[in-house]
C-alpha positions in Angstrom: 148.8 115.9 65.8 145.1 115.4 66.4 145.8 113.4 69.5 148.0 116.2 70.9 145.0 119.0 70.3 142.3 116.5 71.6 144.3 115.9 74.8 144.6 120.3 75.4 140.8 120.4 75.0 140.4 117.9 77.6 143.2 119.3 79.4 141.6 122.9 79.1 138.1 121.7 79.9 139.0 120.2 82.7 140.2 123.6 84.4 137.0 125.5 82.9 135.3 122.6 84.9 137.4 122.8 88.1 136.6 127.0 88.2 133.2 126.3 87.4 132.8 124.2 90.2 135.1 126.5 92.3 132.0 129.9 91.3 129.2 127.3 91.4 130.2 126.9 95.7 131.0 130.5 96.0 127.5 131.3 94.9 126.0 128.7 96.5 127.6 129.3 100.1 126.4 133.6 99.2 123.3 132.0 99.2 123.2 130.4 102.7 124.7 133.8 103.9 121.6 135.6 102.7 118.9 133.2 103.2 119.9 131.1 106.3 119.1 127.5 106.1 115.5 127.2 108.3 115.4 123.6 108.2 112.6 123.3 106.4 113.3 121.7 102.4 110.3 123.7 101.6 107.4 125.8 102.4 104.5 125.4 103.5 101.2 126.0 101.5 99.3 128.3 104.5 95.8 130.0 103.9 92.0 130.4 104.6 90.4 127.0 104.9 88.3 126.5 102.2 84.1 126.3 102.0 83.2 122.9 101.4 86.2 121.5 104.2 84.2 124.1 107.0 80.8 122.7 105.9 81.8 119.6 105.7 83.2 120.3 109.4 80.0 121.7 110.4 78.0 118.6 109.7 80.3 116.8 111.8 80.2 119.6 114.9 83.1 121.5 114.3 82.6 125.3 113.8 85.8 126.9 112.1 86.7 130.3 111.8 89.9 131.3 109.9 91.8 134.3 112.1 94.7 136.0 111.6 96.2 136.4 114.7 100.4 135.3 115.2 100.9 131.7 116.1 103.8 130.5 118.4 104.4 127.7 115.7 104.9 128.1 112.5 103.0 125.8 109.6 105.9 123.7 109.1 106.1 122.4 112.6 102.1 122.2 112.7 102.1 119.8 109.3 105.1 117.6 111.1 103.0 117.2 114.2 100.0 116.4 112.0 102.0 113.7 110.6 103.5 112.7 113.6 99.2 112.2 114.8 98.3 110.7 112.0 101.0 108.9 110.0 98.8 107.5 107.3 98.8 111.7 106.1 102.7 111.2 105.5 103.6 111.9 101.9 100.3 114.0 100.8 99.7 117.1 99.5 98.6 119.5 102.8 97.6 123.1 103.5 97.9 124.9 106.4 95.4 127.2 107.8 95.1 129.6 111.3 91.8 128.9 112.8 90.2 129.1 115.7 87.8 126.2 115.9 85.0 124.2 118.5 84.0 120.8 118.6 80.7 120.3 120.3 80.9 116.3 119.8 84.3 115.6 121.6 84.8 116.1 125.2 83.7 114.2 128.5 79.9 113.0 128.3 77.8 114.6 131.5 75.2 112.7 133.6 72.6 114.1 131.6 74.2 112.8 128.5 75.4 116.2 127.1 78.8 116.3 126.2 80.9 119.1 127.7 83.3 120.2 124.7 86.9 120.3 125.1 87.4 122.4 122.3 85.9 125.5 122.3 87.4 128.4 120.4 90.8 126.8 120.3 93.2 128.6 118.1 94.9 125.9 116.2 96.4 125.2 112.9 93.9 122.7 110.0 96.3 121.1 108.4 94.3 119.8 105.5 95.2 116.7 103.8 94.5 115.7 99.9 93.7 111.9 99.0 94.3 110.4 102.3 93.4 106.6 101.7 91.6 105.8 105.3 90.8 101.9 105.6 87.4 100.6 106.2 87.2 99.5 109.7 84.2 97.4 111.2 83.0 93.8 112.7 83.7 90.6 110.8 81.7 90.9 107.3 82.6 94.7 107.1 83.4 96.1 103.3 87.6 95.7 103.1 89.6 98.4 101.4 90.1 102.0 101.8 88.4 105.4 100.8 90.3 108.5 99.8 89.7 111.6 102.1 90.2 115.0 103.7 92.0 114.6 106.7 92.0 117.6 109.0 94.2 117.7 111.8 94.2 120.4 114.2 97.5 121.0 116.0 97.2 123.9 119.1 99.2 126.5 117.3 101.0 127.8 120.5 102.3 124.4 121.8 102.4 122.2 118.1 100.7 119.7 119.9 98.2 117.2 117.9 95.0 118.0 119.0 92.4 116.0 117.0 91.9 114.9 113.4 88.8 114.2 111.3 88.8 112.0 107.6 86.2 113.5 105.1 85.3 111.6 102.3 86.5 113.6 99.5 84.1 113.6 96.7 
C-alpha cells in the first residue's frame, strides 16, 4: 500500500514540476517582451570621476572635467574597448565616467621641444580600473613583479575608439 501512495506522490510531483517549469518560461519569455535583451549581462557602473583619480591625472598632465553632455556610445561599449586597449584590465572592477579631458604630455614633440597635444578637450569616456596588477618593466637588474593600479583608459565617446590609458599606483 505504501508503495502505491509513494509512487502518486512522485507521479503528482512530477506534473506540479512539469507546470512549474511550463509558468517559470511563460514569465520568463514576459520578461524579454518588456525588457528587450541589450546584450549587455550587466550594467555599467557610470559617474563623476572621482578626486584623488583627477589629481592624480593632473600630476601626470591630464586635466579632466566630468560633463554631461550625450555620448554616441554608451559605457558598456566604452569599458569593452578599454579592454580590448588594454587587456591586462579584463576581469576588474571598472567605472565609467563622461569627461572631457587634455593631455599636455602626449602629442608630436616641436622643433623647440614643446610638445603640441593631441588631446585637448576631447570628450571621451574614463573607464577607471580597480587593482590592475601592471608588471615592472626596465633594463636587466630592474625590480620583477607587479604593482596594483588605477588604470584609466579613455575611449573617444562618439567613435568607442581607444584613445590612451594611464596606470596609477593605487595607494
Amino acid at each position: 500500500m505504501m508503495a502505491r501512495k509513494e509512487r502518486r506522490l512522485f507521479a503528482s510531483g512530477w506534473r506540479a514540476a512539469g507546470l512549474g517549469s511550463l509558468i517559470l518560461a511563460v514569465l520568463v519569455g514576459l520578461c524579454f517582451l518588456v525588457a528587450p535583451w541589450t546584450g549587455s549581462a550587466a550594467a555599467v557602473p557610470t559617474g563623476p570621476i572621482g578626486a584623488s583619480i583627477k589629481s592624480d591625472l593632473a600630476r601626470q598632465g591630464i586635466t579632466v572635467q566630468d560633463i554631461s553632455d550625450s555620448s554616441a556610445v554608451g559605457p558598456s561599449t566604452a569599458v569593452s574597448a578599454a579592454q580590448a586597449g588594454i587587456p591586462l584590465t579584463q576581469g576588474h572592477a571598472s567605472i565609467a565616467s563622461l569627461v572631457s579631458f587634455s593631455d599636455a604630455q602626449t602629442g608630436p614633440v616641436q622643433s623647440d621641444g614643446s610638445v603640441n597635444p593631441t588631446y585637448v578637450n576631447r570628450e571621451a569616456w574614463a573607464v577607471v580600473f580597480a587593482g590592475v596588477p601592471i608588471p615592472f618593466l626596465g633594463p636587466a637588474g630592474s625590480p620583477t613583479g607587479s604593482y596594483n593600479s588605477n588604470t584609466v583608459v579613455f575611449v573617444d565617446a562618439k567613435t568607442g575608439d581607444y584613445l590612451e590609458a594611464i596606470a596609477i599606483a593605487a595607494n
